[in-house]
KEBALO-891179 format. One line per field, with one value per residue (C-alpha): residue in three letters; x, y, z. Coordinates in nm, 4 decimals. Example, Ala and Ser with C-alpha at 12.3 -4.5 7.8 and 13.67 -1.06 7.14 Angstrom:
% KEBALO-891179
code: c(Ala/Ser)
xx: c(1.2300/1.3670)
yy: c(-0.4500/-0.1060)
zz: c(0.7800/0.7140)
This chain:
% KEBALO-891179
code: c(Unk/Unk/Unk/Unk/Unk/Unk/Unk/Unk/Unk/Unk/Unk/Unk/Unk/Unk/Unk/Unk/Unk/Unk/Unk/Unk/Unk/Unk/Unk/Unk/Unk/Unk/Unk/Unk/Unk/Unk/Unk/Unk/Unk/Unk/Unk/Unk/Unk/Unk/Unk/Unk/Unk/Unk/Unk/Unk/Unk/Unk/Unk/Unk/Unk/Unk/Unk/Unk/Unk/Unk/Unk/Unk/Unk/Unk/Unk/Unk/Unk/Unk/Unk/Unk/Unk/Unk/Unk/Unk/Unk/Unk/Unk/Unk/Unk/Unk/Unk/Unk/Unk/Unk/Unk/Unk/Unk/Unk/Unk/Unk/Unk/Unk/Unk/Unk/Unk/Unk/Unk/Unk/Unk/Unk/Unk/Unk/Unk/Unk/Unk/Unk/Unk/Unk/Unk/Unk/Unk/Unk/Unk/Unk/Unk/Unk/Unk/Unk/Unk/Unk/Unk/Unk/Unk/Unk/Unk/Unk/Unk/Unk/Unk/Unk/Unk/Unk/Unk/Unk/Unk/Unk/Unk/Unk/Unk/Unk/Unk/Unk/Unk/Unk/Unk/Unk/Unk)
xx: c(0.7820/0.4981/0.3887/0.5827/0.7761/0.8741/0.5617/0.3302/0.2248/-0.0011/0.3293/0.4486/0.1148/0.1437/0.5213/0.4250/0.1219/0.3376/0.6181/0.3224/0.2208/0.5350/0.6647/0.3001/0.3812/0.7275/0.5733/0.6728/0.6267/0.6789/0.4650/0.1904/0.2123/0.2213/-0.1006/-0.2925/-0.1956/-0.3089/-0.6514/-0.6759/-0.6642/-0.3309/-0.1909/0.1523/0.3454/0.1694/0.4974/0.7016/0.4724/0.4648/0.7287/0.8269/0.8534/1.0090/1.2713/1.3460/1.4016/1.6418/1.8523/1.8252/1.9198/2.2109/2.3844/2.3348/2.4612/2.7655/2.8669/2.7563/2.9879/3.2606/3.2469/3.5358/3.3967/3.4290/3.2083/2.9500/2.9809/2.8551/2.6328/2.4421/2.4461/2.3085/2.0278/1.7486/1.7601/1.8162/1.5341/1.3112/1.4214/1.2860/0.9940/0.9460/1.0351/0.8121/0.5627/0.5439/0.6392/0.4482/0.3733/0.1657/0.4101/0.6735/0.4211/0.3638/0.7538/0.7857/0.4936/0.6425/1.0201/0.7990/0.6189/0.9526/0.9662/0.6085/0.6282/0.4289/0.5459/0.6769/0.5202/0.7328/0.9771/0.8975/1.1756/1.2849/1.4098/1.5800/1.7613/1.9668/2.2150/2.5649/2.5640/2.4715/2.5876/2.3162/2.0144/1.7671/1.8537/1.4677/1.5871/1.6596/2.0027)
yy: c(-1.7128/-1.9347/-2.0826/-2.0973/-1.7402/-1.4816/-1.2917/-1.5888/-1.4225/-1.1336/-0.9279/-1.0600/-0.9226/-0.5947/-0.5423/-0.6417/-0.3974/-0.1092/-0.1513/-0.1842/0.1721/0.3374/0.1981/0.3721/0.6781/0.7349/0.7129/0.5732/0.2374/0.0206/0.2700/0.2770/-0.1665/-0.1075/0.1314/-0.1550/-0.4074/-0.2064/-0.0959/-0.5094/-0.4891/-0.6471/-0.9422/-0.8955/-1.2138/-1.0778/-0.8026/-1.1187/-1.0423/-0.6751/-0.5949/-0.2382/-0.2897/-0.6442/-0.4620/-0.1972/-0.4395/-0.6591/-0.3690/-0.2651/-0.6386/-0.6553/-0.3362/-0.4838/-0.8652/-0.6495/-0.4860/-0.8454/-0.9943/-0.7096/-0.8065/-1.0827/-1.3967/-1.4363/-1.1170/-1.2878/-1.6021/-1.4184/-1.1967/-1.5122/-1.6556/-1.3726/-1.3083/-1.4912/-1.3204/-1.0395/-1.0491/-1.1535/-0.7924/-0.5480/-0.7252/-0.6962/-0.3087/-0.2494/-0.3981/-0.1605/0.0963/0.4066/0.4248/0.7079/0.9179/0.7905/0.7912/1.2301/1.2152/1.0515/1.2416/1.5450/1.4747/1.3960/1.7306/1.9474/1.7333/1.7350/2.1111/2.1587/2.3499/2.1246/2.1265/2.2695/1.9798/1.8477/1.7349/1.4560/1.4863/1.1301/1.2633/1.4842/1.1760/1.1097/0.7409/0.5635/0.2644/0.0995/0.3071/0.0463/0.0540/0.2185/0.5301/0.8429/0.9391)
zz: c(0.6261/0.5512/0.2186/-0.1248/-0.1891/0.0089/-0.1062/-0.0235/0.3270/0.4695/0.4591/0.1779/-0.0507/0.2041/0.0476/-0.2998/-0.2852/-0.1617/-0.4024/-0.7090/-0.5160/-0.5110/-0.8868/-0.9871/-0.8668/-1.0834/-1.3814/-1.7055/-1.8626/-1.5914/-1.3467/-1.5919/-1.5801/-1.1727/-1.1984/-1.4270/-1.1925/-0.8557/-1.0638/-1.1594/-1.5094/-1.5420/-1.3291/-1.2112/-1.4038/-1.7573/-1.6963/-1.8756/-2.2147/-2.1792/-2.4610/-2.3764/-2.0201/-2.0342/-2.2451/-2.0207/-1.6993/-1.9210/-2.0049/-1.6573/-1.5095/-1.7416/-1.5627/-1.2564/-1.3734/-1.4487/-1.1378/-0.9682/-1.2147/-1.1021/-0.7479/-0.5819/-0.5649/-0.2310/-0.2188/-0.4503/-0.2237/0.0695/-0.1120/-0.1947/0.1203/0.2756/-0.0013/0.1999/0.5300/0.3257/0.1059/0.4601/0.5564/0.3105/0.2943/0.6296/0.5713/0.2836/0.4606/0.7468/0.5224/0.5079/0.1811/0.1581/0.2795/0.0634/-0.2827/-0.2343/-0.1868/-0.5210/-0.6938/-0.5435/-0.7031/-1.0464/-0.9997/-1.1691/-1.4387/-1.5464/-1.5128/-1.2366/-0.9520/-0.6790/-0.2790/-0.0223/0.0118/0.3778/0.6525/0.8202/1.1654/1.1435/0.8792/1.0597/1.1734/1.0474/1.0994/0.7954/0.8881/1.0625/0.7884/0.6230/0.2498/0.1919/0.3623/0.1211/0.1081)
């Protein structure tokens, strides 16, 4: 990866463009922050003064500090060592991501709970495998 962060590349901005995309399309506080940001009226970093939001990804980070906290240390160990190439990965993933598809997937599993009538769900033909094993983690379950 060139420059500073992970996200200081052409894929890098790609990734961080379709993750703003598909965090818009869900909805809610932090989607409504994502749809500011992709429209430019908001810059991504003013998320740390966004009350409302902020407080909802602390409460959120704190659930995940505790299962992290739950796991061997050995297990954390290699977690950590592993977080780079990890973090190279879906980046590279959500940067070739087809994110259209994915955002009238999301806006279609919103649809019920807005209560309009859902599209005909569509199908996946990859999906029709066993093996999870080897799956990217962005793949539905």
């Amino acid at each position: 990866m060139t420059g500073h962060g992970p996200f200081d590349s052409e894929q890098g901005e790609r990734a961080r463009q379709t993750v703003l995309r598909l965090l818009a399309a869900t909805g809610g506080a932090a989607g409504d922050f994502a749809g500011e940001v992709l429209t430019g009226r908001r810059r991504p970093h003013e998320l740390l003064a966004h009350g409302p939001l902020l407080d909802e990804f602390v409460q959120d980070a704190q659930g995940w500090w505790k299962l992290v906290d739950a796991l061997p240390a050995e297990e954390r160990r290699r977690l950590a060592a592993e977080a780079g190439s990890s973090l190279e990965r879906q980046i590279g993933e959500l940067a070739t991501l087809d994110v259209d598809d994915e955002v009238a997937e999301l806006e279609e599993l919103a649809a019920p709970a807005q209560g309009t009538p859902a599209p005909p769900r569509r199908t996946r033909d990859d999906d029709e495998d066993d093996d999870w094993s080897g799956r990217s983690y962005l793949e539905p379950l």
